[in-house]
LOVEXLUM-590737 format. One line per 5 residues: number of its first residue (from 1); their letters; for each residue x, y, z of C-alpha. Coordinates in steps of 0.001 Angstrom, whole numbers. Example, Ala and Ser with C-alpha at 12.3 -4.5 7.8 and 13.67 -1.06 7.14 Angstrom:
# residues 2
1> as> 12300,-4500,7800  13670,-1060,7140
# end
This chain:
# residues 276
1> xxxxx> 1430,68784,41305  -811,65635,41511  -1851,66116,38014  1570,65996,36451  2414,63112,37900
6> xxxxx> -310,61123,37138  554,62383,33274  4240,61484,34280  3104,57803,35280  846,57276,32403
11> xxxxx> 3616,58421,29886  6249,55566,32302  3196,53018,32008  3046,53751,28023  6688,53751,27234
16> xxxxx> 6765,50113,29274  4193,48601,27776  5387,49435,24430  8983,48165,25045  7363,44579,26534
21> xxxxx> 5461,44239,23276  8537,45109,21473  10732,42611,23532  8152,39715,23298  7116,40199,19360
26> xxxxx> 10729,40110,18640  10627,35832,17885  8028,36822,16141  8958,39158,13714  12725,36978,13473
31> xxxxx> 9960,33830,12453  8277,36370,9748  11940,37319,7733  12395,33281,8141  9634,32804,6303
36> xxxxx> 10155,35363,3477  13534,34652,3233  12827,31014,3026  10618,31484,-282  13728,33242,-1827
41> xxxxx> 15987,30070,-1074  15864,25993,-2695  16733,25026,360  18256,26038,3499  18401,25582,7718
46> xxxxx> 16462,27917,9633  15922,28065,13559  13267,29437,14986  12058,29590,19278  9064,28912,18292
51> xxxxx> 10011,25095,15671  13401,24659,16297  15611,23189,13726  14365,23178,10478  15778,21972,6833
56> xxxxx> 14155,23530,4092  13616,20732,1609  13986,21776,-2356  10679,21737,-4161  9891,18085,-5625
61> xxxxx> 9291,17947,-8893  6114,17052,-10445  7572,15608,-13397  9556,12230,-13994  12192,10872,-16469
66> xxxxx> 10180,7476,-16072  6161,6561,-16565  4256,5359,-14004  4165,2134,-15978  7777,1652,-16306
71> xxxxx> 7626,2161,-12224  5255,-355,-11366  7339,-2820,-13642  10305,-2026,-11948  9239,-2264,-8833
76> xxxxx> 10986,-4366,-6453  12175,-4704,-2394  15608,-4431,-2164  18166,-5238,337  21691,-5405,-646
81> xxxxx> 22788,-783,-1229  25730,861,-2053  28152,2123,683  27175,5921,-456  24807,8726,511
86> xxxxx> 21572,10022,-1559  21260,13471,-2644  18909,15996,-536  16572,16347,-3427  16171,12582,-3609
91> xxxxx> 14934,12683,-20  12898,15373,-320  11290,13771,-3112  10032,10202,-2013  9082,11813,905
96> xxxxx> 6242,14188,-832  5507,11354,-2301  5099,9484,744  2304,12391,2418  3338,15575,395
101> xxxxx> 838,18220,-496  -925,17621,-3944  -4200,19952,-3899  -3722,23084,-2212  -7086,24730,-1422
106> xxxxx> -7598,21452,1526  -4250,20398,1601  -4972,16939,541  -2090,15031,508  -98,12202,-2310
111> xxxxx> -1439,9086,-238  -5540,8874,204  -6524,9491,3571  -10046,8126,4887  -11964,11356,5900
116> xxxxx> -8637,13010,4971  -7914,12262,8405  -4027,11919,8094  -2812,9497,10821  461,8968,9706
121> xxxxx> 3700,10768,10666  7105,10302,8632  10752,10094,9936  13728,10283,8339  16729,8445,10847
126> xxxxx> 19522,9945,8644  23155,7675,8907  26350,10256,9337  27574,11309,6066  23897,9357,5087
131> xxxxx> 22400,12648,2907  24715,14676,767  23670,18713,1680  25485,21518,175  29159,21012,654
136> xxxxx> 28391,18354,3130  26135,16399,4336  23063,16536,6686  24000,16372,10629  22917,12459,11700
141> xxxxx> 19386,12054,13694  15825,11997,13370  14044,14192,11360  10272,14600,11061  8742,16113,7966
146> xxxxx> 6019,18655,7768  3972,18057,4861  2306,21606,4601  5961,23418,4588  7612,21006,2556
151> xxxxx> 10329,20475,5886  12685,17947,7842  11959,19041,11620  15036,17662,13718  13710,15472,16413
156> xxxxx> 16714,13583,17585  20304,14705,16727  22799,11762,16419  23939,8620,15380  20999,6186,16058
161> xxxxx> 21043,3716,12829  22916,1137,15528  20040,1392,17866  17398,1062,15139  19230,-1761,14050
166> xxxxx> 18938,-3629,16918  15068,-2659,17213  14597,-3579,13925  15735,-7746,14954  19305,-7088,13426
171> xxxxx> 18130,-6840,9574  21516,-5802,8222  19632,-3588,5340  18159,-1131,8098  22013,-648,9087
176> xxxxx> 23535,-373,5447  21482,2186,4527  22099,5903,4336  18506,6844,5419  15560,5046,7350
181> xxxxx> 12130,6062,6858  9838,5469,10135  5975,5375,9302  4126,5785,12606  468,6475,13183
186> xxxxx> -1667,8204,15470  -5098,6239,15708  -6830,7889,17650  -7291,10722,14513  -9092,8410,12612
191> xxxxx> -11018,6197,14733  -12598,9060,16770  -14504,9407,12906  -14437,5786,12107  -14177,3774,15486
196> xxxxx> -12575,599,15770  -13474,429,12202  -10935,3555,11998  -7803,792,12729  -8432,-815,9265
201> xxxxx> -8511,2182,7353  -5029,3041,9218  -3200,-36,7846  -4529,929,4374  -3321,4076,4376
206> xxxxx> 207,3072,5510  -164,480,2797  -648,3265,188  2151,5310,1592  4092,2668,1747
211> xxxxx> 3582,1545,-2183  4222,5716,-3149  7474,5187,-1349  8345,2300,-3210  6982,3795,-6658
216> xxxxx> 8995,7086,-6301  12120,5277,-4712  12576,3204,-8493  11123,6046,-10514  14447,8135,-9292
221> xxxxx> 16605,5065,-9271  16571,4525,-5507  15747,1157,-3852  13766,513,-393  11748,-2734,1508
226> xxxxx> 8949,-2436,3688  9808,-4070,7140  7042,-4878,9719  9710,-6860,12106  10316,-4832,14835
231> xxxxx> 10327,-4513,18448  7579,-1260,18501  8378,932,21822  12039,872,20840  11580,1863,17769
236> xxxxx> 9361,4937,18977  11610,5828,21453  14518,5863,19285  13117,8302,16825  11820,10073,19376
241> xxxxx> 8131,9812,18611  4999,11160,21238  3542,8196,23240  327,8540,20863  2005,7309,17504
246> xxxxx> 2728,3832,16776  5439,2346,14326  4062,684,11624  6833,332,8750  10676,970,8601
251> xxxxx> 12112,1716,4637  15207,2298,4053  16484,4294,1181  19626,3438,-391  20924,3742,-3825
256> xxxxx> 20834,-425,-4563  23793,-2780,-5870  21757,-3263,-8883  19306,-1986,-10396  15963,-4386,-11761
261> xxxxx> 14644,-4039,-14581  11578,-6244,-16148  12289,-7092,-19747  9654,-6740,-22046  9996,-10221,-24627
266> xxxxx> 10480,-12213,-21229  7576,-10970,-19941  5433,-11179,-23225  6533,-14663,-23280  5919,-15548,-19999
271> xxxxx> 1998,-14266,-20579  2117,-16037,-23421  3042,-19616,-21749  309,-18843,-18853  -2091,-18352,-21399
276> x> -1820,-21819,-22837
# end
């Protein structure tokens, strides 16, 4: 008698363990279909427990209609946009441009990086009806983007261009425009390598992050300024950024009123006259 009920509890123990593992892999194996379902889609929202809200950006592409030259030339800040949203791929593209993946064995990214440290941290504030998705258009809010999955991670959902507006000293472009970008950084990744030394190497990566942003922006007929005016905690706690990152530029992306472009005789002859 004592015997089969010690096999009769070992079976009960068995059958419960396996239906706990069951139970708590579940999110788990739900995260794995995301994930192979997500290679079979351009683009596409998936929730997970485990991330949350997640847009599945489209692939940039690695190939322009413009040379880097014609870029640079073009280059210009811009203030005065069009009342009209920018296209999902348009996003998705200055922002791998910004700190998207370009060698995949270390995951180095499109900006240099001292130590390939990687301080920085991009958000998107997106305006309502600011990014055209699908048949609509992407739900307002702060988005962060995951360089490694090619993602926007929602941070904040909502309207908040009229708060980063007034963070941002009432600078009428950061309110015009469809989409924000927020470039924060977290020191302390770099100057534990680097020490105080670690600071400076920050700002110059932002810098070349910043210039990327710019580059891409006119090479797919977008337009953007760096700001530096702003009032920093405000701006963090509007995007909803951890305590550890600091707000270092604000660049909003907006197709522009009109578009630059340098002419070639007026700049030959403007050579010329400094030559003299």
């Amino acid at each position: 008698m004592n015997i089969m009920r010690r096999v009769f509890l070992r079976l009960l123990g068995v059958s419960i363990v396996s239906s706990l593992a069951l139970f708590i892999g579940a999110p788990f194996l739900v995260y794995r279909r995301s994930a192979t379902s997500r290679r079979k889609e351009d683009e596409g929202v998936i929730y997970t427990p485990r991330n949350g809200l997640r847009i599945v950006l489209p692939l940039p592409r690695l190939r322009g209609a413009i040379s880097l030259e014609e870029a640079i030339a073009n280059r210009r800040s811009i203030r005065e946009y069009l009342d009209e949203p920018i296209a999902l791929d348009q996003l998705s593209q200055v922002l791998w441009a910004a700190q998207g993946i370009t060698e995949t064995r270390y995951g180095f990214r499109a900006a240099p990086s001292a130590g390939a440290t990687y301080p920085l941290e991009i958000y998107a504030v997106v305006a309502p009806r600011g990014v055209a998705y699908r048949d609509g258009f992407l739900d307002p809010g702060s988005y962060k983007y995951l360089p490694h999955s090619h993602e926007l991670l929602l941070v904040k959902k909502g309207d908040l261009v009229s708060q980063l507006y007034r963070a941002a000293i009432e600078q009428e472009w950061v309110r015009e425009a469809p989409v924000n970008l927020v470039i924060t950084a977290v020191y302390e990744r770099t100057t534990k390598r680097y020490g105080s030394r670690g600071i400076r190497y920050v700002h110059m990566e932002a810098g070349h992050a910043g210039q990327n942003i710019y580059l891409q922006a006119t090479a797919i007929g977008l337009a953007t300024v760096a700001i530096g005016a702003f009032i920093d905690e405000d701006v963090r706690r509007i995007i909803g950024a951890s305590e550890k990152e600091h707000p270092l530029y604000i660049m909003p992306l907006a197709k522009p009123r009109s578009i630059y472009r340098l002419e070639e005789d007026k700049f030959i002859e403007y050579i010329q006259i400094n030559r003299k």
